[in-house]
N, C-alpha and C positions, 0 to 999 in steps of 0.2 A: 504494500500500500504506500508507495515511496510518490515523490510528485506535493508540491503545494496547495493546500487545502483553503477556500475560504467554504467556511460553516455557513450555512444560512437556516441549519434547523438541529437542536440538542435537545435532546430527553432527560432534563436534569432529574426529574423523577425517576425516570428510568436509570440512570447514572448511576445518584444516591443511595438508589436502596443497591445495585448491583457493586457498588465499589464498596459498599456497609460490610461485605459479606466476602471481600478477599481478606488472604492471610491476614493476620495482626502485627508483621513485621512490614506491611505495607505504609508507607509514611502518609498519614493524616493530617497533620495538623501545618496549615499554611506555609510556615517557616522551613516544617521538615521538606514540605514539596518542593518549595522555594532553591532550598538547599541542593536538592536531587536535580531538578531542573539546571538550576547553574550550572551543575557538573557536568551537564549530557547536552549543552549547547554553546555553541562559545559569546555569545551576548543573550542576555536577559534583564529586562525590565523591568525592576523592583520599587516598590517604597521605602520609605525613609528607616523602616523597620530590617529593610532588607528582604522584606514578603514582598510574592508574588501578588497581582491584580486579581479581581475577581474571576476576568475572563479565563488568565494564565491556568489560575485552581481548579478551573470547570475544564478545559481542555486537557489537564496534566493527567485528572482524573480519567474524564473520558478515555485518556490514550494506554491507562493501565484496564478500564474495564475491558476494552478492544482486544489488547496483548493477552489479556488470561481467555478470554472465550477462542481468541482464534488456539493458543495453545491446550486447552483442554477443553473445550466446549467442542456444540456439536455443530461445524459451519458450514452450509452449504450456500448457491448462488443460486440466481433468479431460473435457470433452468431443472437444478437439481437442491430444491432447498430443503434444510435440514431445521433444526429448532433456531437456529440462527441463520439469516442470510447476507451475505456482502456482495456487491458489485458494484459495476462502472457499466453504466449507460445512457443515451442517447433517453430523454424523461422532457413532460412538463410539469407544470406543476402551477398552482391555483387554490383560490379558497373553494369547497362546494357550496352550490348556491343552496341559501334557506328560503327562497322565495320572496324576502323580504328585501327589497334594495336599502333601507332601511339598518336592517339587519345584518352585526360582523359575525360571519359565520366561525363558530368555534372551531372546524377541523380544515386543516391543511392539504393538502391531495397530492402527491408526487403520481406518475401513470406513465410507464411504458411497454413497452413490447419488446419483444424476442421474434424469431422465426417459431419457440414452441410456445413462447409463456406471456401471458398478457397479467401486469403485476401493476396493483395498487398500494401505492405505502400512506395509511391513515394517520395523521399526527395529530395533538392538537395543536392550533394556531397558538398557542401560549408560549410554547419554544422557539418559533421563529425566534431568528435574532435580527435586529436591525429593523423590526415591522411594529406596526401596533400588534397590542395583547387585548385581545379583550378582555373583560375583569371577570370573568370565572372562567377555567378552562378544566375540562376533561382529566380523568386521570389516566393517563397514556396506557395504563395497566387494564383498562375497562371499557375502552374506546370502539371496539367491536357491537356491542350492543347500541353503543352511545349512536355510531353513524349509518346504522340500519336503516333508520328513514330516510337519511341523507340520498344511500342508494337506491331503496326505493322508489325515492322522488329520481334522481336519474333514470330508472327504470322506466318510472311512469311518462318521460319525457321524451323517451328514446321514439324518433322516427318509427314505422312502423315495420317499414325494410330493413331497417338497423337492428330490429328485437323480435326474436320469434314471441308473439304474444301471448300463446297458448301457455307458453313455461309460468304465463304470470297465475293463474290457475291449481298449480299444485302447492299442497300446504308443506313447501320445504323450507325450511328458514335456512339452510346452508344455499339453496339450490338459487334463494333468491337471492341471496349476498353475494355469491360466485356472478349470475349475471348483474349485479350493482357493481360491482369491477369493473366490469366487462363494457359496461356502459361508461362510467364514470370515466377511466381510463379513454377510450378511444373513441370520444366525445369531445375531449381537449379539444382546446385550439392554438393555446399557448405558443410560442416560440420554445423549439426545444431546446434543450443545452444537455451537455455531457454532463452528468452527475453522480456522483459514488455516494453510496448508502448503506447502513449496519444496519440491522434491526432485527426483531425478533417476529417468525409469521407467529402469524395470526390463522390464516386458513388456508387451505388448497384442497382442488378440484379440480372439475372438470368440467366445461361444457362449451358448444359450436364446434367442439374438436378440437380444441385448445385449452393449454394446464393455464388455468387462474391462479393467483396469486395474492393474496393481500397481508402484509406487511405493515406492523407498527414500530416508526423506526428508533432507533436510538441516534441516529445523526445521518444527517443529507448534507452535501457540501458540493462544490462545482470545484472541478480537479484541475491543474495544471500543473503538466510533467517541462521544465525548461530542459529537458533530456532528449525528449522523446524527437525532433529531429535528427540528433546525434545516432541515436538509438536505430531509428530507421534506417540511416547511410551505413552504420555497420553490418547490416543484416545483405547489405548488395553486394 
C-alpha cells in the first residue's frame, strides 16, 4: 500500500474500538505515538509539548489498525472479499439522496465496478474529512440496517430497464439490499477518481449475474504513487 494518500473519509469509531483491542505494548498515549512516529519519518510536526496533532494521532493509529489486520486478519479484495477488504479502484462517490433537498443526508456512498463485482462502501457522512458533518451520524458499526431505505428508495427510483421489477416482490431483505447496491452504485454520475479503500463487508451476493458487494469502510483516500511512471518504464 506504498504511494501518497490524501484521506477524505476515516472511521474513527471504527478505528477506536479496533486499535482498543491491539497488544498492550502498543503505544497509546499521544506522546508515546509522537515519539514512535518521529523515529519512522524523518520530519514531523509536533506541538510545543513535543505531541503529535490530532490528525497525526488519528492516522498513526489508523496505520497500526491496517498493519495488524493485513498481518493476521482475514483480507480479501473487491473481487474475492474476505471479513476485510482493500483495494485500489477507479469509484464515485456522493451523498445518497433523502428526498429532501433540504435534507444532509447522513451516509456517504463510494460505488464501483469490476468486470465480476459491483461494490458499494456505506459510510456515514460524519467521517468525511474536510466536509460538513451533520450533527448526529450513524454508528458505522450498525449502518446496514440504518441505509436500507436509502436503497430502497434507489431501488424504487431505478428506471424500469435498469431494475428487473418483479425482484421488488419477494420478501428478501438480503435480496433487496444486494439490488440497492446494485442500483445505488451504477446510478452515479459523479466524476470518477482512483480511490483505495479498507473496510470491513458488510454483505455479498448475488444477483443480474454479478457478485455485489457492500462495504462499510474504515478509510477511502484518493492515491498517488510519484513512482509509478518510473515503475512502468522498468517493466519495458
Amino acid at each position: 500500500m506504498d504511494g501518497l494518500k490524501k484521506y477524505l473519509y476515516i472511521s474513527d469509531t471504527k478505528v477506536n474500538q479496533l486499535f482498543a483491542q491491539l497488544s498492550p505494548s502498543t503505544p497509546v498515549t499521544p506522546s508515546e505515538l509522537s515519539g514512535e512516529l518521529r523515529m519512522g519519518a524523518a520530519t514531523v510536526s509536533v506541538n510545543t509539548k513535543g505531541e503529535l496533532d490530532a490528525d497525526q494521532i488519528r492516522i498513526t493509529k489508523l496505520g497500526k489498525v491496517v498493519t495488524w489486520i493485513e498481518n493476521y486478519g482475514n483480507l480479501g479484495t473487491v473481487d474475492n472479499p474476505s471479513e476485510y477488504v482493500y483495494d485500489r479502484m477507479e469509484m464515485r462517490w456522493g451523498f445518497l439522496d433523502t428526498g429532501s433537498p433540504s435534507e444532509i443526508s447522513p451516509v456517504v456512498w463510494f460505488g464501483g465496478q469490476t468486470e465480476q463485482t459491483v461494490v458499494g462502501l456505506a459510510g456515514s457522512a460524519h467521517h468525511l474529512l474536510g466536509a460538513t458533518k451533520p450533527s448526529d451520524g450513524a454508528s458505522s458499526y450498525s449502518l446496514l440496517p440504518f441505509i436500507e431505505p436509502y436503497l430502497y428508495k434507489a431501488i424504487n427510483e431505478a428506471s424500469p430497464h435498469a431494475l428487473d421489477r418483479d425482484l421488488l416482490y419477494l420478501d428478501d431483505h438480503k435480496h433487496l439490499a444486494l439490488e440497492g447496491v446494485y442500483a445505488a452504485t451504477t446510478r452515479m454520475n459523479a466524476i470518477p477518481q482512483t480511490l483505495e479503500f479498507f473496510g470491513e463487508r458488510l454483505l455479498v451476493g448475488k444477483t443480474r449475474n454479478r457478485k455485489i458487494l457492500l462495504v462499510s469502510p474504515i478509510y477511502v483516500a484518493t492515491w498517488f504513487n510519484p513512482y509509478a511512471d518510473e515503475e512502468t518504464e522498468s517493466h519495458h
